[in-house]
C-alpha positions as CSV (number, residue, x, y, z in Angstrom):
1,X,105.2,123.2,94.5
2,X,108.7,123.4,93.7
3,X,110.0,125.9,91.0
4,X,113.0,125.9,88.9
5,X,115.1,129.6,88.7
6,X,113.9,131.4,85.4
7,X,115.3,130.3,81.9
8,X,116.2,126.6,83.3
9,X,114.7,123.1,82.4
10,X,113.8,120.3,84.6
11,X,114.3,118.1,81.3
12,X,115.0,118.0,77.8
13,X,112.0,118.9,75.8
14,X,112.3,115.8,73.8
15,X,111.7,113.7,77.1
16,X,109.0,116.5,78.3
17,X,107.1,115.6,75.1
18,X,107.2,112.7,75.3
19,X,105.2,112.4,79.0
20,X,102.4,114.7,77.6
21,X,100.2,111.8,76.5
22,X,99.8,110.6,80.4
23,X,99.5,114.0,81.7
24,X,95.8,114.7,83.3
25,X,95.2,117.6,85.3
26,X,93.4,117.4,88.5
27,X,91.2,119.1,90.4
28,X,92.0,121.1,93.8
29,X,91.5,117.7,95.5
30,X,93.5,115.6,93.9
31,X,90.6,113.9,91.9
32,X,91.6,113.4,88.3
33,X,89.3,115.6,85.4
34,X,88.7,115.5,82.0
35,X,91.1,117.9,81.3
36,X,94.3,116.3,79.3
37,X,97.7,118.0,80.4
38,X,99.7,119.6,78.0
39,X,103.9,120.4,77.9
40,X,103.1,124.0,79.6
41,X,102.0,121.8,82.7
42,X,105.4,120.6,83.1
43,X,106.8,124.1,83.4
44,X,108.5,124.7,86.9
45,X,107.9,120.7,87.6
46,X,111.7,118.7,89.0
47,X,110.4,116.0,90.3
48,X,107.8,112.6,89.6
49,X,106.5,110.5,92.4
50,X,105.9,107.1,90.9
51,X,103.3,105.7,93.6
52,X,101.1,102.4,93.9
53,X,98.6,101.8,96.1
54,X,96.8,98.2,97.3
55,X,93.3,98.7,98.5
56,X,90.8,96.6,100.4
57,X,88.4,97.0,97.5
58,X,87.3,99.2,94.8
59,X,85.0,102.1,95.8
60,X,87.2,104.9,97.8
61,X,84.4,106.1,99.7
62,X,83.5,102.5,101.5
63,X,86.9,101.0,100.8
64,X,90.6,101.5,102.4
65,X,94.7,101.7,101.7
66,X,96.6,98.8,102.9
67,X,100.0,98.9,101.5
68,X,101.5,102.3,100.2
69,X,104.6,102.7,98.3
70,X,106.3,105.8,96.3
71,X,109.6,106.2,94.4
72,X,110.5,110.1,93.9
73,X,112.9,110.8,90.8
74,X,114.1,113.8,89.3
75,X,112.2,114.9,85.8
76,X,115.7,115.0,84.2
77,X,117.7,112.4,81.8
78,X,117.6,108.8,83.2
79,X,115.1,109.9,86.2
80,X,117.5,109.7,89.2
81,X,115.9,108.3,91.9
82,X,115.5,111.1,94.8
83,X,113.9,108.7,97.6
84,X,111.5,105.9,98.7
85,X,109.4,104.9,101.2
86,X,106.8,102.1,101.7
87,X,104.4,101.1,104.4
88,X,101.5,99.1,105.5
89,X,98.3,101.1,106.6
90,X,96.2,99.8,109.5
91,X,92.6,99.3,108.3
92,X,90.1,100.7,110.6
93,X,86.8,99.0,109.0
94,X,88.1,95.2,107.8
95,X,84.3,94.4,107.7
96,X,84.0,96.4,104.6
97,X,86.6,94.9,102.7
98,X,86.0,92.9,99.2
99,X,87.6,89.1,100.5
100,X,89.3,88.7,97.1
101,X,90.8,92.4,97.3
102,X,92.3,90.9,100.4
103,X,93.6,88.0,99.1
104,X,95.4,89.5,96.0
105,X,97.0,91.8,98.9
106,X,98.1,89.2,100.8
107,X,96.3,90.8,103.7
108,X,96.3,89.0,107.6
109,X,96.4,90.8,110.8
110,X,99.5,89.2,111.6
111,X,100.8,90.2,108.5
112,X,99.8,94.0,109.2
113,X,100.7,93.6,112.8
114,X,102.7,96.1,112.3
115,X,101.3,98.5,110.2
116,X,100.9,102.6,110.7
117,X,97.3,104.0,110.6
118,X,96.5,106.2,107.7
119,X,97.5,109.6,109.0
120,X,101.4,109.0,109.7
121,X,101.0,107.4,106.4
122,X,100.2,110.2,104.8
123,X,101.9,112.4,106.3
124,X,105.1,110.4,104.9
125,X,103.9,110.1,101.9
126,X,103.3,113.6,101.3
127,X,107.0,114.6,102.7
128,X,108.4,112.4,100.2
129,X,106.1,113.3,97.2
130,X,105.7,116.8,98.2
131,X,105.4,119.0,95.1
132,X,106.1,116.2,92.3
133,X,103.9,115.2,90.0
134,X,102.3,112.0,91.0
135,X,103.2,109.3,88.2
136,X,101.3,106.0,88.2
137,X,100.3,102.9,86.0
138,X,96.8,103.3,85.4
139,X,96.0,105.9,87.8
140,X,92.1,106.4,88.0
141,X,91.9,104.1,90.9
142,X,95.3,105.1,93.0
143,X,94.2,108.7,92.3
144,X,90.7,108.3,93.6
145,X,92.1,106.8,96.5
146,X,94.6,109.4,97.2
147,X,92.6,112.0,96.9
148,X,90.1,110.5,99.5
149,X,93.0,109.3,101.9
150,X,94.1,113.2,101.8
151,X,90.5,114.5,102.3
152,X,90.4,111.7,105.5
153,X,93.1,112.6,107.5
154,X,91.9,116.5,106.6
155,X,95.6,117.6,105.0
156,X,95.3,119.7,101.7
157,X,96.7,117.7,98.3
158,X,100.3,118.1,98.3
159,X,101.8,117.3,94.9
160,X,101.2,118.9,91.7
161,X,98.0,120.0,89.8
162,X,98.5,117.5,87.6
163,X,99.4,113.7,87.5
164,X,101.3,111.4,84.8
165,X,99.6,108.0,83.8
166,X,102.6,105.5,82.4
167,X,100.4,103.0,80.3
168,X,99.4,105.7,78.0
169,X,103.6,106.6,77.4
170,X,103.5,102.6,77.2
171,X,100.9,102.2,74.4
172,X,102.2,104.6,72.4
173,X,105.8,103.6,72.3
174,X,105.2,100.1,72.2
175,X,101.9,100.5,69.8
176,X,103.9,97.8,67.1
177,X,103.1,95.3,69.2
178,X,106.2,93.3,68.7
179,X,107.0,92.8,72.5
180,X,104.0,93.6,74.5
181,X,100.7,92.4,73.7
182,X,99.0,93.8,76.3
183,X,99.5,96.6,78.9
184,X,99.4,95.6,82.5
185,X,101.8,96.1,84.6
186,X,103.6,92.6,84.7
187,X,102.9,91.8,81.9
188,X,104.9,95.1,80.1
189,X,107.7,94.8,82.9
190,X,108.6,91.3,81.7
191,X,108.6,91.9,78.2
192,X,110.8,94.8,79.1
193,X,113.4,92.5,81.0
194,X,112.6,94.3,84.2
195,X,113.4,91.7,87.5
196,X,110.9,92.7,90.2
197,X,110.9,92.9,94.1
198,X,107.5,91.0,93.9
199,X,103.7,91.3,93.1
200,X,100.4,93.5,94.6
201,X,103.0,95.2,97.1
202,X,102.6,98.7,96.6
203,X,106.3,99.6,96.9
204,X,107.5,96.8,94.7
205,X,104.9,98.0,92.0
206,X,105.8,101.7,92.1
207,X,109.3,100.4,91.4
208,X,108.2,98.3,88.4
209,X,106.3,101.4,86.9
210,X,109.4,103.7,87.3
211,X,112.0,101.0,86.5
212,X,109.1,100.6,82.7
213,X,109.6,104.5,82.5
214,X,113.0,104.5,82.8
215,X,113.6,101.4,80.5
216,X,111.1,103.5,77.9
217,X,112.3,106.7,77.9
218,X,116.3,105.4,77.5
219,X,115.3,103.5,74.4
220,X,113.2,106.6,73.0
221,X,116.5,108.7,74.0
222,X,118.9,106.8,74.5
């Protein structure tokens, strides 16, 4: 994990604080716990990796990742974007997929014709995020699938011990309900005046979550 040199910040505490709702630590896995994060978890941490994942169904042990996307950013004022990188994954057991999850993913061979398989995936995705905090917009699912990806392709979890869940920052700072009457994704990117590169691609929707955590935090500190 990366470390800052003694006595620095990564951010103003102001903006540390104000990411301590999402925070959830995780396990040595990956796998999300119990366990809420507090500010001393952000200690030593420069960098979120605002990630999205589209699956061919729900359940991470029968199901796969299809599309892959992450958006790195300094944990600093305005979250400078560091890098991106999105891809499509080669699924190895289509049988097992949930038709509709396909259809919201858009998923054909001819569309994935040119997809990667699920290690070189990985293995970019984890240079790219390596050490950052993985950041996401309801994360339970993404997580669980991460975790399991990781454990697949037998390459130890390579981010931070604990993750950042947006929608809770979202809730909270938008609680009077006077633009946003409910918090998915789209729905909360709209209402925020947020244009977006498209829908159920993973890369577009990690933008969308980091482009709704920027817009958030600049009107909370502006």
């Amino acid at each position: 994990m990366m470390t800052l040199e003694p006595g620095s910040e990564a951010a103003p505490n102001p903006i540390r604080a104000l990411l301590v709702p999402g925070l959830r630590v995780l396990d040595g896995s990956g796998q999300l716990t119990p366990v809420p994060g507090t500010l001393g978890h952000l200690d030593g941490a420069r960098s979120l990796f605002v990630v999205d994942l589209e699956m061919s169904g729900s359940n991470a042990q029968l199901h796969e990742v299809l599309d892959v996307g992450g958006v790195r950013c300094a944990l600093a004022p305005g979250f400078p974007e560091e890098g991106a990188w999105g891809g499509r994954v080669r699924p190895k057991h289509i049988g097992n997929a949930v038709p509709a999850a396909l259809k919201v993913v858009g998923y054909s061979p001819r569309a994935w014709k040119d997809a990667i398989d699920l290690e070189a995936a990985f293995v970019r995705f984890a240079e790219l995020g390596q050490g950052a905090i993985i950041t996401g917009w309801g994360i339970g699912q993404d997580m669980s699938f991460l975790a399991e990806s990781f454990r697949r392709v037998g390459r130890p979890w390579p981010f931070a011990a604990v993750a950042l869940d947006v929608q809770p920052i979202a809730r909270k700072l938008l609680r009077d309900g006077r633009e946003v009457d409910r918090f998915n994704l789209g729905h909360v990117a709209d209402r925020l005046g947020i244009g977006r590169m498209g829908e159920h691609g993973a890369l577009p929707d990690a933008y969308a979550t980091y482009d709704v955590l920027v817009k958030l935090l600049g009107r909370a500190y502006p």
